[in-house]
Phi, psi and omega in degrees: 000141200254003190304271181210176179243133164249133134266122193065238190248314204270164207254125117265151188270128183273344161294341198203357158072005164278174198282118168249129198280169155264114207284326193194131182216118197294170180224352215169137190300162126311132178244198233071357186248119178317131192262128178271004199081205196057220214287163154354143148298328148336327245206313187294118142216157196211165170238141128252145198217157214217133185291132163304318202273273152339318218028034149274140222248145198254160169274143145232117223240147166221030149275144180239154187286309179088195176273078172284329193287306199282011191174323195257344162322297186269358164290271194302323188267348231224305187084180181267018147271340193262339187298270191348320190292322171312337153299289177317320198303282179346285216290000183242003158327164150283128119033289220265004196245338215254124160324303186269350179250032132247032178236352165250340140330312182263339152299295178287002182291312192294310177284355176291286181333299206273327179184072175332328169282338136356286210259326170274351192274140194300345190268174168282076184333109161256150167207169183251111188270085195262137185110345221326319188051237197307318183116342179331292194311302170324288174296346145287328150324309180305323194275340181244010147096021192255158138296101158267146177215133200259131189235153213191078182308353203261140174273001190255302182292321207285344176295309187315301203286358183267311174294313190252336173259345148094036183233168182276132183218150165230104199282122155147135164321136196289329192291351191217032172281103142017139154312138176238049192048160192254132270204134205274326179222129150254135182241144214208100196247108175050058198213325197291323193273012203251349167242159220293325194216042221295005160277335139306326185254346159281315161311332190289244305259320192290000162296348202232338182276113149292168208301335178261012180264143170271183160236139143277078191261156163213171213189155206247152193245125178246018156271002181273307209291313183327283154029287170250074144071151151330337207260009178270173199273039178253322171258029186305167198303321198282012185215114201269358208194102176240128201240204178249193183276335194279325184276333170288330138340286223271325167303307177333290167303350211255317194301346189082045190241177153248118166279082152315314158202154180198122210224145166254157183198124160271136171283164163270003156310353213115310195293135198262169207189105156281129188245133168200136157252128190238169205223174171256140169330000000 
């Protein structure tokens, strides 16, 4: 687990086994950061803590999350009512506002770069959407001439992405999913910080790849955001991992991957964001 190792009081980062210090310790959400239920506000407290070595920075959290992925994520950031609309906003940005239409832009650039034969080759370039939530991504891929197919634990995202974004959708942990075949790109958007053990779920991906398939990860950068204070939203309660350039390296390399590039970026949502395509090792 890449979270932390504890001896006594101190916290090590298991990517790289250094001392991680304490950066910061809420008493009360930040705001802007979406309330899941559970205990009292009162009660809410979490540390952030930052590797000496690495700078990945681990969450230590004493709110407890429950079965968040399967229900209460989308209750609370969407309502039951709000994905499709949350969708429409996104998918009708300008271009130039919009987070997921420069993550298909920048994809498909890469795989054109990386591997070419995709797109000239007579079949139909497939990829896998782990994670999927709204569905944005799928459905622009799809719309830019991919098979997509969307994995989801929430049974509420994956009806959406079937009925609305109009892709092959799959209800179920990624970690414990049947192979649904294997796929020319996986893709892993803002997912990697929200569990417990992101090396593992990255490593899970080669189950799905074949020897010539990319990965696509992107991950919230927290040595861009830490910059303007701890209250931003790359360190909210629901992202268990925020990671560096060094660490995101390491997860990598650890999962049994090759990083062809791997880059920062602020979006134009704001967000500071590390980007990487990977190959298998």
């Amino acid at each position: 687990m890449l979270e932390e190792v504890r001896s006594g009081d101190t916290h090590f980062c298991l990517c790289c086994r250094g001392v991680s210090e304490l950066v910061h310790r809420f008493d009360a959400p930040p705001k802007g950061e979406t309330h899941f239920g559970g205990p009292d506000q009162s009660s809410y407290r979490r540390e952030l803590r930052r590797c000496v070595i690495c700078g990945h920075f681990l969450a230590v959290s004493h709110v407890p999350l429950g079965e968040l992925y399967t229900g209460q994520y989308v209750n609370a950031t969407y309502g039951e009512d709000g994905i499709r609309a949350a969708y429409e906003r996104i998918m009708t940005l300008d271009p130039s506002q919009s987070d997921n239409a420069g993550r298909v832009r920048r994809v498909l650039d890469l795989v054109e770069q990386h591997r070419p034969g995709f797109k000239s080759s007579d079949r139909t370039p497939s990829m896998l959407d782990v994670g999927s939530g709204l569905c944005v991504f799928p459905a622009a891929m799809k719309a830019a001439g991919w098979r997509c197919t969307a994995l989801d634990p929430d049974e509420r995202a994956v009806k959406h992405a079937r009925e609305v974004a109009k892709v092959d959708a799959v209800c179920a942990d990624f970690m414990t999913a049947p192979t649904c075949g294997e796929f020319d790109l996986i893709t892993i958007n803002k997912v990697l910080e929200h569990v417990t053990d992101p090396i593992a779920m990255l490593a899970r991906c080669v189950a799905f790849v074949r020897d010539d398939s990319v990965i696509y990860i992107e991950v919230p950068d927290g040595e861009e955001a830490i910059k303007d204070g701890p209250d931003r939203q790359e360190f909210f309660i629901v992202h268990l991992h925020i990671f560096s350039m060094a660490s995101l390296a390491m997860m990598i390399d650890r999962a049994g991957f090759r990083a062809l590039r791997i880059e920062r970026l602020r979006e134009p949502s704001g967000k500071y964001t590390l980007w990487a395509l990977l190959i298998r090792a």
